[in-house]
C-alpha positions in Angstrom: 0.0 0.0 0.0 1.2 3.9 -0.2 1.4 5.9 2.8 -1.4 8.3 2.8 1.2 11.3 2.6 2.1 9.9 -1.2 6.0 10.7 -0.2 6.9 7.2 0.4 7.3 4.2 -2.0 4.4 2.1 -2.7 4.2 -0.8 -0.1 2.8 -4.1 0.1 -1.0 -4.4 1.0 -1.0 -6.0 4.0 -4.4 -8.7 4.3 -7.3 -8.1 6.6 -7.8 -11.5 6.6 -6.7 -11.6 10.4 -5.5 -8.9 13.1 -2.0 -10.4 13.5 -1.2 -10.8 10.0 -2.4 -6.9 9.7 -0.4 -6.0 12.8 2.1 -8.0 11.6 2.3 -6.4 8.2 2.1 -3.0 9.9 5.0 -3.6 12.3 7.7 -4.5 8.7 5.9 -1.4 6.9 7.2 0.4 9.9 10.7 -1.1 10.5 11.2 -0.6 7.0 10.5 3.1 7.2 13.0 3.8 10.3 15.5 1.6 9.4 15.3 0.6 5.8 17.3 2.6 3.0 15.8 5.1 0.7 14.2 6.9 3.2 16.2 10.5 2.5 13.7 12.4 1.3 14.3 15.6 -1.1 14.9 19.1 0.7 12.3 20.9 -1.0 9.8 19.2 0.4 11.0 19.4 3.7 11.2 23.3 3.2 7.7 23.5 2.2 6.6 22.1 5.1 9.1 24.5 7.5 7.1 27.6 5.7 4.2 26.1 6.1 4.7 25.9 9.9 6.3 29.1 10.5 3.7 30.9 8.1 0.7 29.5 10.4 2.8 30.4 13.4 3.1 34.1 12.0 -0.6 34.0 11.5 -2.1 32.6 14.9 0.4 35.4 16.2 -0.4 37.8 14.2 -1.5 40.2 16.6 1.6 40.2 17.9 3.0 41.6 14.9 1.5 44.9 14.9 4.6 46.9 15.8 2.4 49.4 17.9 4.8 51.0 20.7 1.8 51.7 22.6 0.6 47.9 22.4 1.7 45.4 24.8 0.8 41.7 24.6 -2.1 40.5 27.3 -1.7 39.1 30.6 -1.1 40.7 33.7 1.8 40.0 34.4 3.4 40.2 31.0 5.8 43.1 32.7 6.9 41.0 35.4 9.9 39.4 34.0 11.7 40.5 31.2 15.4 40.5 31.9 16.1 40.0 27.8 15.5 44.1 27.9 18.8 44.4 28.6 20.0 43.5 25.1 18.4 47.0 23.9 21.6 48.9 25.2 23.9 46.6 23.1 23.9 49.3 20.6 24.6 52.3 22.8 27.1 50.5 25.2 28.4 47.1 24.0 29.7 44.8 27.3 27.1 47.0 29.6 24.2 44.5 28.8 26.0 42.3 31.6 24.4 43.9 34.1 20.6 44.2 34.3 19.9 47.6 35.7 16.2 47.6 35.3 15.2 46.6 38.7 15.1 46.0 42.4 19.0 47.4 42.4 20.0 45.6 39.3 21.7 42.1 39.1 24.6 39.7 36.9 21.9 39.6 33.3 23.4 36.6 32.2 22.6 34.7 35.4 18.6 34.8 35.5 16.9 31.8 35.5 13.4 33.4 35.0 13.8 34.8 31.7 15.0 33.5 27.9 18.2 36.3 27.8 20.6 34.3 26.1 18.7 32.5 23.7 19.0 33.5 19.8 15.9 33.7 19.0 15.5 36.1 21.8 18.4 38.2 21.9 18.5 38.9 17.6 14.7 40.2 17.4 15.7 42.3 20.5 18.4 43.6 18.4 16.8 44.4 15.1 13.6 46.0 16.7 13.9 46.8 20.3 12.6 45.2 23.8 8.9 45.7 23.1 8.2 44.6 19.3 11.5 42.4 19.6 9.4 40.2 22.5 6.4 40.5 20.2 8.5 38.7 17.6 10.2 36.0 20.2 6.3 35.3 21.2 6.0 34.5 17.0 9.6 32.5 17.4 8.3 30.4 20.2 5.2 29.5 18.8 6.8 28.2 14.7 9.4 26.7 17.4 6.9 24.6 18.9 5.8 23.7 15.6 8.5 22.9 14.0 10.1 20.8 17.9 6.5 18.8 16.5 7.7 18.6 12.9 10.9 17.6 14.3 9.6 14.3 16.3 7.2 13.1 13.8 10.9 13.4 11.0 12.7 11.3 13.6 9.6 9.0 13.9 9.7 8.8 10.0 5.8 9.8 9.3 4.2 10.6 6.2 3.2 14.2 5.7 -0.5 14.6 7.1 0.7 13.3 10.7 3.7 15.5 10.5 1.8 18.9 9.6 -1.0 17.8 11.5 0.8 17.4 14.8 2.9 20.7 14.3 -0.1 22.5 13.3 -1.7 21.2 16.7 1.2 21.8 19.1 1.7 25.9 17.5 -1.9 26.1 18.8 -2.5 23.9 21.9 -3.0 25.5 25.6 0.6 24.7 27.1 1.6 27.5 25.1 -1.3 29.8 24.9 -2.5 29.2 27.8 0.3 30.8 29.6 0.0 34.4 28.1 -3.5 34.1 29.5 -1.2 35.7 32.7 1.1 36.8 29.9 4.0 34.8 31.3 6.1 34.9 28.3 9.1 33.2 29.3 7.3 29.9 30.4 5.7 29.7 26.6 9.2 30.3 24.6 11.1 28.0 26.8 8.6 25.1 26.7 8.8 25.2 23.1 12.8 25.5 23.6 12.7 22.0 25.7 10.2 20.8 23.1 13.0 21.4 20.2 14.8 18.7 22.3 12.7 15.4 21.6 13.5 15.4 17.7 16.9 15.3 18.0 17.1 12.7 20.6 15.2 10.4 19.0 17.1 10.6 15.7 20.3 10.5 18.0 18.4 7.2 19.8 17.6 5.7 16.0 21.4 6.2 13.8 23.4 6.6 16.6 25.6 9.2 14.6 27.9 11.3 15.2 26.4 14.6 13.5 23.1 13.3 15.1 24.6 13.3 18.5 26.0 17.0 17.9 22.3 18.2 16.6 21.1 16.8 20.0 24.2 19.2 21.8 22.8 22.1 20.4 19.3 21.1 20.9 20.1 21.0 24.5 22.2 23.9 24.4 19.7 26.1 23.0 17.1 24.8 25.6 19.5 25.3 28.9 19.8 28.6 27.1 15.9 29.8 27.6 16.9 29.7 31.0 13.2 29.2 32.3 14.2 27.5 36.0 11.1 25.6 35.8 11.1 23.7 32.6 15.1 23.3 33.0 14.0 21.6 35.7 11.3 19.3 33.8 14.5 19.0 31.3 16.8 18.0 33.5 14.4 15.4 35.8 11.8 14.3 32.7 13.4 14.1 29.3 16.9 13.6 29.7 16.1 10.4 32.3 13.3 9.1 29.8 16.1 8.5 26.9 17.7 5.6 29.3 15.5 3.5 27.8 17.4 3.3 24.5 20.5 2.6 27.1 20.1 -0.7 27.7 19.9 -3.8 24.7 17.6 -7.0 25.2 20.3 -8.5 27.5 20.5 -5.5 29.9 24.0 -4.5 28.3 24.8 -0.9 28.4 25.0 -0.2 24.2 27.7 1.6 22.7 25.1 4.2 22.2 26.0 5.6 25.4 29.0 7.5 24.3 27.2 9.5 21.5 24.7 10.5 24.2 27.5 10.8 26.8 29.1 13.1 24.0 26.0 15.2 23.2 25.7 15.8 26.9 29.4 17.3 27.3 28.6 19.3 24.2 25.8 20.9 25.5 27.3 22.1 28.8 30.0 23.3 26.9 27.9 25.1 24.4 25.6 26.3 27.4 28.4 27.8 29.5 27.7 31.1 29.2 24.8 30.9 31.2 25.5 28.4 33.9 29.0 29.7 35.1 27.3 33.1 36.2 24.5 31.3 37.7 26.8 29.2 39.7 28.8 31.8 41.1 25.9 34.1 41.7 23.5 31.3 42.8 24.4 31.4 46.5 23.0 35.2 46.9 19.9 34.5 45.3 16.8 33.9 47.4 13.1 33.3 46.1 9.6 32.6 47.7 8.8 29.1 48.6 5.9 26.8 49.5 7.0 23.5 51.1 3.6 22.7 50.7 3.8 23.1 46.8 -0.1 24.1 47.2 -0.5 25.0 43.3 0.5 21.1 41.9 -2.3 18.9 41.3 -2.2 15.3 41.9 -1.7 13.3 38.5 -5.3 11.9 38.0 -6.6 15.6 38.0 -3.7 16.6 35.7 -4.4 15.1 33.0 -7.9 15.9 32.6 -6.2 19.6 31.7 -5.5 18.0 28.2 -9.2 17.6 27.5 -10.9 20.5 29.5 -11.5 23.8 28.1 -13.6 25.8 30.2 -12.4 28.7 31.5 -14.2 29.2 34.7 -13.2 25.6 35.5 -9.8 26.5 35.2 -10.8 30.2 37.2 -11.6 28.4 40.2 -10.2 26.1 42.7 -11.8 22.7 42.2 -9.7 19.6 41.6 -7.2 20.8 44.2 -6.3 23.6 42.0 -5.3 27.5 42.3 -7.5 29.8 40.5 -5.1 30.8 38.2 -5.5 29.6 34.7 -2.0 30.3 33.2 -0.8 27.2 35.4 -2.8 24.3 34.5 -3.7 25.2 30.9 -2.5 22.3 28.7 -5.7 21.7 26.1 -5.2 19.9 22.9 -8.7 17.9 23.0 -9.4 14.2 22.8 -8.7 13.6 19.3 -5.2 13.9 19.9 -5.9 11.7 23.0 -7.7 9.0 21.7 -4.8 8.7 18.7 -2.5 8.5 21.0 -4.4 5.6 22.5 -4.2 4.0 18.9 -0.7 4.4 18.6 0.1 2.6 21.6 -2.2 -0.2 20.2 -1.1 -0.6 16.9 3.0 0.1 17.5 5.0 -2.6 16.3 7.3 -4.6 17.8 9.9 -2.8 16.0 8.8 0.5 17.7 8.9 -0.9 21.4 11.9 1.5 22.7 10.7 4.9 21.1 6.9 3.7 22.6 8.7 3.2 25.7 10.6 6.3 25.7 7.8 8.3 24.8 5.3 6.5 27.6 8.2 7.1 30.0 8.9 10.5 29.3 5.4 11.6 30.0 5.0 9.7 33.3 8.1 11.6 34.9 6.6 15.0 33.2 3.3 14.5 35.3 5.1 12.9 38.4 7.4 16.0 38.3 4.5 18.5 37.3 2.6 16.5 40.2 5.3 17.8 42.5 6.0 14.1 43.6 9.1 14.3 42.2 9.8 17.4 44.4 8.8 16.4 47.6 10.6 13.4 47.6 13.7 15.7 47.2 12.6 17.8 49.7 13.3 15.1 52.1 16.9 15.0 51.5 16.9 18.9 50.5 13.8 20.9 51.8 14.9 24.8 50.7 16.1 23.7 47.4 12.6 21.8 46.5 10.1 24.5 48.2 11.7 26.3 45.8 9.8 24.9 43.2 6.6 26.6 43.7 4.8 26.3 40.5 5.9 22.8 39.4 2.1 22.3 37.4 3.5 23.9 35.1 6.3 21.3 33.5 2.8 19.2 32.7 3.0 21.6 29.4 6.1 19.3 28.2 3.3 15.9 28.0 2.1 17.8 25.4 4.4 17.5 22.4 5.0 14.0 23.7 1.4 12.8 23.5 1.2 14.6 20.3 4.4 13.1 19.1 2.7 9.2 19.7 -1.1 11.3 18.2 1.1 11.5 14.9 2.3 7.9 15.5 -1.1 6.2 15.8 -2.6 8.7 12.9 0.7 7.8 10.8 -0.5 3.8 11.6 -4.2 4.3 10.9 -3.8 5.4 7.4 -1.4 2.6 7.0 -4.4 0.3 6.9 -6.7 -1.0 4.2 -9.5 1.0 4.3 -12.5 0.5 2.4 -13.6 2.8 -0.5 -16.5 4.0 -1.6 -17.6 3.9 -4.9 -19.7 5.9 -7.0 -20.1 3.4 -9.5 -23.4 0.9 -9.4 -22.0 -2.3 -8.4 -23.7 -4.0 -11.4 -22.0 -1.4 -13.9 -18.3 -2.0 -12.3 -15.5 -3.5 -14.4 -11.7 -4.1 -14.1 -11.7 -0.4 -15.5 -13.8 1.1 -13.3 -12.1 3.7 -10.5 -11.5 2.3 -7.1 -12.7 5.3 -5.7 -12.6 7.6 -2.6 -10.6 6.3 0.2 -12.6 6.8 3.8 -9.4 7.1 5.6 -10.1 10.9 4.2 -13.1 11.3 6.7 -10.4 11.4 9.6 -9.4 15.2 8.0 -12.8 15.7 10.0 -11.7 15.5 13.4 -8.3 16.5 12.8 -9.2 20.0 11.6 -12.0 20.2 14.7 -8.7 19.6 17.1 -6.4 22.0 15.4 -10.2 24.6 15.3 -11.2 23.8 18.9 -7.2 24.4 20.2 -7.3 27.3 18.1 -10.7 29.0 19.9 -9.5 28.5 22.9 -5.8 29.9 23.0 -6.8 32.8 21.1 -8.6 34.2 23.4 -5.3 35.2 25.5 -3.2 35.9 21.8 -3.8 39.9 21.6 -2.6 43.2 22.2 -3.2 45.7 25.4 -3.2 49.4 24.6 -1.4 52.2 27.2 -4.2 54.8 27.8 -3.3 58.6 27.7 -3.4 59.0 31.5 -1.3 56.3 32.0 1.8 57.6 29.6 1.1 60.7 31.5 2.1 59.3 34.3 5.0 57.6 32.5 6.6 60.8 31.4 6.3 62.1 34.6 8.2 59.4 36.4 11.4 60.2 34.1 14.2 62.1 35.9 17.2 63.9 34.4 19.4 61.8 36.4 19.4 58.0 36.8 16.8 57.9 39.8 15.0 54.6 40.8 11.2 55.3 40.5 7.9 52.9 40.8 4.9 52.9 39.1 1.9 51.5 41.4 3.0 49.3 43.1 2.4 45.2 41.7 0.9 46.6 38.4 3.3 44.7 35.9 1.4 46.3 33.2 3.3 49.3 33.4 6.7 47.8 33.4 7.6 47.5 29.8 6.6 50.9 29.3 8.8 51.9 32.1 11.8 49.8 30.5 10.9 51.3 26.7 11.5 54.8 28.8 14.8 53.8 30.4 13.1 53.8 33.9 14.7 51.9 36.6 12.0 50.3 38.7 12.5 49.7 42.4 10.7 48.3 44.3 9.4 45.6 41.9 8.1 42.0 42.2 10.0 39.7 41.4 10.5 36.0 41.1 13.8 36.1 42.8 15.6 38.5 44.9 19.0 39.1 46.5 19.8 36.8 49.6 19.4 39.6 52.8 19.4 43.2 50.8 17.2 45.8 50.9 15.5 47.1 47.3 16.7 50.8 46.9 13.9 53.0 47.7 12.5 55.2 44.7 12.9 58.8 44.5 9.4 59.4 42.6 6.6 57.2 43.4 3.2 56.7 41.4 0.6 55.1 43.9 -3.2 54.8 43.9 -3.5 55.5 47.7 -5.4 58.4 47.9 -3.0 61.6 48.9 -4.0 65.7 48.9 -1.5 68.3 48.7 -0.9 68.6 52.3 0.7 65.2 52.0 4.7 66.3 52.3 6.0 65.1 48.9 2.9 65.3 46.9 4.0 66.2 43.2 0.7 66.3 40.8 -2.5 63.6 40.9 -3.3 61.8 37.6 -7.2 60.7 38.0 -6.4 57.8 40.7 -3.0 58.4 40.5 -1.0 60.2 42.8 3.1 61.6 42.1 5.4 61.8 45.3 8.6 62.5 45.3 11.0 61.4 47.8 14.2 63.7 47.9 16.0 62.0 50.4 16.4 58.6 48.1 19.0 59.9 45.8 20.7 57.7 43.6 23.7 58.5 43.8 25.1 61.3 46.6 28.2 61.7 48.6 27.4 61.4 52.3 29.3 63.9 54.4 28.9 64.5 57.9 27.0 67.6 57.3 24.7 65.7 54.9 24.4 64.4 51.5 25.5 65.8 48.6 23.1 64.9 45.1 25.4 63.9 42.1 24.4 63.5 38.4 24.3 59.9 37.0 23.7 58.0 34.1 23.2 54.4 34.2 23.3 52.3 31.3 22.8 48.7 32.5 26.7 47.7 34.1 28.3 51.0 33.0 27.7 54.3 35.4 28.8 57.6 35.5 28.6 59.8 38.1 29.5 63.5 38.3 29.8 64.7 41.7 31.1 68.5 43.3 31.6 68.9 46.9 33.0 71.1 49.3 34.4 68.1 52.0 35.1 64.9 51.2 33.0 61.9 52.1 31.6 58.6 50.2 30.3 58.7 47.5 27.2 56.0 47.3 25.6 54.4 44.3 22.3 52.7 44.9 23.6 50.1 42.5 23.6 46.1 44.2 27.7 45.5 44.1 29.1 42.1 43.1 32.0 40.8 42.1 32.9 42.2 39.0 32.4 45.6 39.5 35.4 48.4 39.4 35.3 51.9 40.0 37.3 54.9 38.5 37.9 58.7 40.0 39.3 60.6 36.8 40.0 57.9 35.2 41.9 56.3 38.0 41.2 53.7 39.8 39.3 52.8 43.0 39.1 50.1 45.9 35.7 49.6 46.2 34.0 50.0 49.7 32.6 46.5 51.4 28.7 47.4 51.5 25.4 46.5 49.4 26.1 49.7 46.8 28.4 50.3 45.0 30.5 52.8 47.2 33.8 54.3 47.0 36.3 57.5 48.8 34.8 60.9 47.5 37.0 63.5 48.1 36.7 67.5 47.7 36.1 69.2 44.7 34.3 68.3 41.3 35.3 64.9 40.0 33.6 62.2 37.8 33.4 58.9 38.7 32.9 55.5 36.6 31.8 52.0 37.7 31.8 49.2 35.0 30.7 45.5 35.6 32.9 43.1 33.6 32.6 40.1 35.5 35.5 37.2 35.4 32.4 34.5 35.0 30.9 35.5 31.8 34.5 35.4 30.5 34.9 31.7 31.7 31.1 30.8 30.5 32.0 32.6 27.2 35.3 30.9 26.9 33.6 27.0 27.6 30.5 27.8 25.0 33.2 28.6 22.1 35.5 25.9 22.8 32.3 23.8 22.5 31.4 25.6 19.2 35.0 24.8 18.0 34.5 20.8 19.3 31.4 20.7 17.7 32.6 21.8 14.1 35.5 19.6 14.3 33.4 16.3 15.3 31.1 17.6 13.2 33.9 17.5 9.9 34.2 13.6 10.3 32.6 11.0 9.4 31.5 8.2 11.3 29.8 4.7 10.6 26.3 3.9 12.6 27.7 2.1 15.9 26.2 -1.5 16.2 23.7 -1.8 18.5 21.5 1.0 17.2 17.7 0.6 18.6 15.7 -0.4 15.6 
């Protein structure tokens, strides 16, 4: 028989006689296609089927796409953590964007593990069209990434064309991406789809066991350490990577040569990665975050599963089935047909497909027992801060997703393999040898494929869109802005108002945050928007904006000399970890920047240089007279990181360069 895609040579029809010789027929129809030869298909066709994913990404995010400075994607908290916003001053100031200076004091960029700020596909749109339209077009990125991680598995799983566009088409759409910019979480969508870019490459590493597969599966990982999403590195790290032990491991419990290439990949990929995971080891020990030992917001696994299926909203709005009534977190819907083919491809799976089956079953079992929190609070017997650290663990369930769909495309992919009947338009009594076979009824599955991608499609949409800044509010913007660097807070906990403030070069303090330093205080701002209601006899009180109220607080300078008599303001510019400050006074003192110091920083008087002062800002000797003063953050770490991810750039092109046979032992 052909495969329904009509990319694949034409097959023997296998008889219906009985279910074993079909099964049986099925299971060489599928060896052959992962293992057999011929199976390199032409590029061209391969590249249709890329722009067809990235096009229909582009279009279910198209109101992303509007370019409006005044438009900012939905979901409360949206604002709340965007630490790729550095990348903006790359232009202006070069090795400055190592430092984030945006918030709460600032902190080492390159080190947050609540944000995507050293991913490609992050950093370049950043680049070419600034922090707010560049995450507009990152939100685009992670959804064709998603599609095409989806594209990816069903490649390595050698489908036909139908489950492979199906599936992708599903997984740009389904609610563990949408779903999370119903809070407008950002981060959490473009690194699940930057774990999800994982699974293809495994499996094609777990199938040829080659070389330049194994390097594929490097960067792969590489690129997802690099979203540098704690919570899904953590899914990563205790969910996928475990589940490819499966392909370990031959029929005799031997350990397969296999082992090396994966072994290999894995070195390659810390390597690569280095730039990221050096500065967060060295800075991990001062960061601090809120906790729940309890891990209240996990559901237990029979209850999390039901999110693939369930699509009402004020289900997901209120607490019942153990939940929080917060949507963004248990999100995951892709509907039952996806379900129910997964069911069939479980069923029908040859023997020859056992391992991958295996892998795939296993895979999503520690991705619920994690998401479950089980996972966690069995660690949190041997380590309870670390683990109550993982407050929001629901939401690595989102990485079952392109695994179910991956075994969806398997069973759909196993369905059309078999003999379905025809129907014929032809009289029965008027047919001949010449008469047309007619219309297959395998075609009447295009039903309830469509209805999944539609029903997906509904539901996520309703989050995809655009927030407008009214003209009150930019009022209030352009009143916050200082002629020196000042730290300044909008209302309080509004995270709506924070890319705004970051497209006006505010620095915001105090904000929330996911993470904060170990035992420092935030720097108090120097002008304050708050809705508390205030009247002009309030000491402080600047101007009222409708509900809106401007203080400003004179006393919490940025950056002054402290004298005995007083202190003494100075003029400063801060550009993310460079800082100059221009300071004239009359006695000496210290001279204080409300600036969080860490290693790395140095300080300059005139251009020559300082001993920095022990204390939680940067601080140095002011002495009398007028004097500029600069302070640049060119920590040691990101040297090292940078250093590790090009020597595993230069590893990879050089193992890359030769050629090597498929190892024996190869899962087939």
């Amino acid at each position: 028989m052909q495969q329904s895609s009509g990319d694949s040579p034409e097959r023997e029809t296998p008889r219906l006689g009985t279910l074993p010789g079909r099964l049986g027929s099925l299971r060489l129809s599928l060896a052959h296609r992962i293992c057999g030869p011929g199976r390199h298909r032409l590029p061209w066709g391969a590249m249709a089927e890329v722009i067809a994913i990235v096009l229909w990404a582009m279009w279910v995010g198209r109101s992303y796409l509007n370019f409006r400075l005044d438009a900012i994607p939905m979901g409360l908290h949206f604002g709340e953590v965007l630490p790729h916003w550095v990348w903006t001053l790359f232009w202006r100031c070069g090795d400055c964007v190592l430092w984030n200076g945006y918030a709460n004091g600032g902190s080492p960029a390159f080190a947050d593990i609540h944000g995507n700020v050293l991913h490609p596909l992050v950093i370049i749109p950043v680049l070419i069209w600034g922090g707010l339209n560049g995450t507009k077009v990152a939100l685009v990125c992670g959804f064709a990434m998603a599609g095409l991680a989806q594209w990816g598995v069903a490649r390595a799983l050698r489908l036909g064309r139908l489950a492979r566009l199906w599936s992708a088409a599903l997984a740009v759409v389904g609610g563990h991406l949408a779903g999370r910019m119903e809070d407008g979480v950002f981060p959490l969508l473009f690194a699940t789809a930057a774990v999800s870019m994982v699974l293809g490459p495994g499996i094609e590493l777990a199938l040829t066991a080659k070389r330049r597969a194994a390097i594929g599966f490097a960067f792969a990982l590489a690129l997802a350490i690099l979203s540098t999403q704690g919570y899904l590195l953590l899914g990563l790290a205790f969910c996928i990577l475990p589940a490819f032990a499966v392909f370990l491991p031959d029929s005799k419990l031997h350990i397969k040569p296999i082992w090396k290439e994966f072994a290999l990949a894995l070195g390659l990929a810390l390597l690569l990665s280095g730039i990221f995971w050096v500065p967060l080891v060295h800075v991990w020990p001062q960061f601090a975050k809120d906790a729940d030992p309890n891990f209240r917001s996990a559901q237990p696994i029979e209850y999390a599963v039901l999110n693939l299926v369930i699509r009402d909203v004020s289900f997901f709005r209120s607490d019942a089935l153990t939940k929080q009534p917060f949507p963004f977190l248990y999100l995951n819907y892709i509907g039952w047909v996806p379900v129910l083919l997964a069911t069939a491809g479980i069923r029908l799976v040859p023997r020859s497909g056992r391992r991958i089956l295996a892998f795939l079953c296993v895979a999503v079992l520690l991705v619920y027992l994690a998401g479950s929190a089980l996972i966690f609070k069995a660690l949190a017997l041997v380590l309870p801060t670390v683990a109550a650290g993982v407050r929001n663990s629901v939401v690595i369930c989102g990485l079952a997703v392109p695994l179910i769909l991956g075994l969806a495309g398997w069973g759909l992919d196993l369905l059309l393999q078999l003999k379905w009947p025809r129907l014929s338009l032809t009289p029965s009594d008027q047919a001949d040898s010449r008469t047309p076979a007619g219309l297959r009824l395998s075609w009447l599955l295009l039903v309830p494929l469509a209805w999944s991608i539609k029903s997906a499609y509904d539901l996520g949409h309703t989050w995809v869109g655009s927030t407008l800044i009214n003209e009150t509010d930019q009022q209030v913007l352009d009143a916050l802005k200082t002629d020196s660097s000042q730290w300044v807070t909008p209302p309080f906990g509004e995270h709506y108002w924070m890319p705004f403030a970051y497209q006006a070069g505010l620095k915001v303090s105090p904000l929330i945050r996911p993470w904060h330093w170990h035992n420092r205080e935030l720097p108090s701002a120097y002008l304050e928007a708050t809705r508390q209601k205030k009247d002009y006899s309030t000491p402080g009180v600047v101007k009222t904006f409708g509900d809106i109220t401007l203080l400003v607080h004179e006393e919490n300078e940025y950056a002054a000399v402290e004298t005995e008599a007083g202190a003494i303001p100075c003029r400063a510019q801060a550009l993310g970890g460079h800082i100059s400050v221009d300071c004239e006074s009359d006695v000496p003192g210290t001279l204080v920047v409300h600036e969080s110091q860490w290693t790395g920083w140095t300080a300059k008087r005139d251009g020559l240089p300082l001993k920095l002062n022990p204390s939680q800002w940067l601080s140095v000797p002011a002495v009398e007279g007028r004097h500029h003063y600069e302070f640049r953050y060119r920590p040691w770490d990101v040297a090292v990181g940078l250093f590790l991810s090009l020597v595993g750039v230069i590893l990879s092109l050089i193992l890359g360069a030769k050629r090597s046979p498929t190892r024996a032992g190869a899962p087939h």
